[in-house]
N, C-alpha and C positions, 0 to 999 in steps of 0.2 A: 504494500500500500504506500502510495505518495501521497505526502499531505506538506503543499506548498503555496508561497504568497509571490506573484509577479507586482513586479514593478518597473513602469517607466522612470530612465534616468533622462532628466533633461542636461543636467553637467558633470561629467565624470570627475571624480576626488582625484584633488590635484598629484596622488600619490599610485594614483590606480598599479600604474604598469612597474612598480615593485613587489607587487604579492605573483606567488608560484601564478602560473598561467599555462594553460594548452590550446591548442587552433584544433578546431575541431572542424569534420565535413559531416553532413551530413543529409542522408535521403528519405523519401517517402515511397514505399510500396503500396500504403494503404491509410488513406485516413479514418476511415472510420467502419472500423477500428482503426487507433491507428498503430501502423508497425514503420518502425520504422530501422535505419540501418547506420552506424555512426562508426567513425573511425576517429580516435582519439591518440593522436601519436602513434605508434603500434600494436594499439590497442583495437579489436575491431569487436562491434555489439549488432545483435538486433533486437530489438526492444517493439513488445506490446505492450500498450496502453491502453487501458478502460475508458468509459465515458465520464464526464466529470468536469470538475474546474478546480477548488479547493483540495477535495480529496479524490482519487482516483486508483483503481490497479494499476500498477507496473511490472512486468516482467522483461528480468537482464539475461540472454543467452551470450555466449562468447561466439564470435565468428573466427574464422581463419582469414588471412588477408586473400587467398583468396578466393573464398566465398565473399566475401564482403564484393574486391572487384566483378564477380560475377554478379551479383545482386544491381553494383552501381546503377550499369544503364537504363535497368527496368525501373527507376525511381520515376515517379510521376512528379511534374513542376520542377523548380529548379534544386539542385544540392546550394544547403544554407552551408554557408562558410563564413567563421568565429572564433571573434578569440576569449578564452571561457579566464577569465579571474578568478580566485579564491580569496578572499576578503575576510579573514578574521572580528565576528562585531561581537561585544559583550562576554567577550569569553565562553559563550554555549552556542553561537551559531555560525555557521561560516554562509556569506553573500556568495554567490555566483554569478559575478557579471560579465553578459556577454557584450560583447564589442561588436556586430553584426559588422562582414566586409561586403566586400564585390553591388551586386544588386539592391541587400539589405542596408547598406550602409544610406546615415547616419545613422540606423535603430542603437540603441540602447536601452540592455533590461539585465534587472536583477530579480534573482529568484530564491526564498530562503526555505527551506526543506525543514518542520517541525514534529516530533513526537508524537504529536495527538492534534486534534481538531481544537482545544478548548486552545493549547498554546498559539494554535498559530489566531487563531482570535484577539488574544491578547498582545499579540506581538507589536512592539512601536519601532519601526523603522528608521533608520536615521537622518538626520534635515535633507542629505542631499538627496533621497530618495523622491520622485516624483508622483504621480496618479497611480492607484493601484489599480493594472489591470488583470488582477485574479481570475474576475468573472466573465473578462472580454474574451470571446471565442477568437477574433480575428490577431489577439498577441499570441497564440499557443503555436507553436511553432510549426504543425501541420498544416495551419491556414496560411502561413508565411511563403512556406513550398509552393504555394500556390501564383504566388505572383509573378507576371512573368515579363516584367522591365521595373525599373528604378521607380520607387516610391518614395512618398515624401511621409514623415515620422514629426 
């Protein structure tokens, strides 16, 4: 189970590109459900997700690189490509903010993964943090795949 909070950054902390970082690619096979196929440094996933917004199923399988390259082309919309931060806040959560490139870019979003549904309720996110789009279907990254030229954020 994933139980997480999105949020738009309108200006990234002036410190950002000193915490650990990975560029991540990634596809859609299917949104909905959605499956999708990531490669994370040498790392390669296919991941099913449930329906949802706050709380949702997740499931992690490992891919082989290449399985993964076989899967690539069959991705429907475009492969999002990001650079993912890990952001240490308050000592119990770590931020994950991505840096959307190529197409997606300007986007910026952070995303904080909690425990249970009551914390992430209670969660106060930090000043520079912007709109929370939790509930907005078109920030979930399978709606994102979806676009296919330069968008404005």
């Amino acid at each position: 189970m994933e139980i997480e909070r999105k949020y738009l950054i309108p200006n990234l902390p002036a410190d950002y590109e000193s915490y650990p970082h990975t560029e991540l690619e990634q596809g859609y096979l299917c949104t909905s459900p959605v499956v999708r196929i990531r490669k994370s440094g040498e790392t390669y996933t296919l991941t099913y997700k449930g329906a949802g917004f706050l709380v949702r199923e997740e499931y992690n399988l490992p891919l082989t690189k290449e399985a993964y390259e076989h899967l690539r082309p069959k991705a429907d919309g475009i492969l999002i490509h990001k650079i993912r931060y890990r952001i240490p806040y308050q000592k119990t959560y770590t931020i994950e903010l991505d840096v959307f490139l190529d197409v997606l870019a300007p986007l910026t979003l952070a995303e904080v993964e909690f425990s249970t549904e009551e914390e992430a309720n209670r969660f106060v996110p930090p000043d520079w943090f912007g709109e929370d789009v939790t509930f907005s279907p078109e920030y979930h990254n399978s709606a994102l795949s979806r676009k296919k030229q330069a968008v404005s954020f």
